[in-house]
matplotlib code that plots the C-alpha trace (Angstrom):
import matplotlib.pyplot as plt

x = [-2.1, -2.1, -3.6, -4.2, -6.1, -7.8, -8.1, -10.9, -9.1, -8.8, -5.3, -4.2, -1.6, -0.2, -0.3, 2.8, 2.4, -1.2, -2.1, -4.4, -6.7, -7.0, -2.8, -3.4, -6.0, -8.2, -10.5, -13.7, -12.4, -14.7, -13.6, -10.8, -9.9, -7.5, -6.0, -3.7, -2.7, -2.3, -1.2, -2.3, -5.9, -6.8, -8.5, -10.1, -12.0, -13.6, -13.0, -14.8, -12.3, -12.5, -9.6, -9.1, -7.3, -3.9, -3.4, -1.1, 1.4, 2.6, 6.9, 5.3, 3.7, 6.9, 8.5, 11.8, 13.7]
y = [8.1, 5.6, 1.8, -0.3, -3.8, -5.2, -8.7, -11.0, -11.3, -7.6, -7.7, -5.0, -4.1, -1.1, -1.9, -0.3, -2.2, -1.0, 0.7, 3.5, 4.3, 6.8, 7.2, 10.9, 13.1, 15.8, 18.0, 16.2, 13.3, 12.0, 8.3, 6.3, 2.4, 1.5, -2.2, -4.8, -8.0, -10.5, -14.0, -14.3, -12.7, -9.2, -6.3, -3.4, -1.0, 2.2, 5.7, 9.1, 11.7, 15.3, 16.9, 21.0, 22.9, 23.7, 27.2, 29.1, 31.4, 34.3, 35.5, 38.5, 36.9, 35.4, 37.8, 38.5, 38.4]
z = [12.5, 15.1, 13.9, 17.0, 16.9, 20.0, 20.6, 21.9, 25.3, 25.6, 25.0, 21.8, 19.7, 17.8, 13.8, 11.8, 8.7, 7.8, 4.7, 4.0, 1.2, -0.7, 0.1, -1.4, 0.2, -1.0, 0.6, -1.2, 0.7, 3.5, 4.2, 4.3, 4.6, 6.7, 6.4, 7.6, 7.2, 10.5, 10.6, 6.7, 8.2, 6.8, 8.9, 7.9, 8.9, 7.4, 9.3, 8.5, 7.9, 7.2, 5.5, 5.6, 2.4, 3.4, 4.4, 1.9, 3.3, 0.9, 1.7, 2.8, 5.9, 7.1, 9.5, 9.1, 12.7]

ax = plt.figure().add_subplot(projection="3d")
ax.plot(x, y, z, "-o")
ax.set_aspect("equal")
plt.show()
């Protein structure tokens, strides 16, 4: 996921120290928090997520080449 704060003069900046909550998804999940810390001034914002069960692949449906 890309984080990436805009400023008051327009000017922005990608965020690689954020931290997102919950850290662990689950398909119930619709929301997370994402946050950082700037200049001793913390940011966050909420974003509304959706998150799809993971496929499961059985050894038979692996084609052997």
């Amino acid at each position: 996921m890309l984080v990436k704060a805009t400023y008051s003069d327009a000017s922005n900046k990608n965020i690689t120290d954020d931290t997102v909550s919950p850290a662990m998804l689950s398909v119930s999940d619709t929301e997370v928090t994402i946050s950082y810390t700037e200049d001793g001034i913390e940011k966050s914002v909420t974003q509304s997520i959706t998150v799809y069960e993971r496929p499961s692949i059985s050894a038979g449906a692996v084609g052997n080449h």
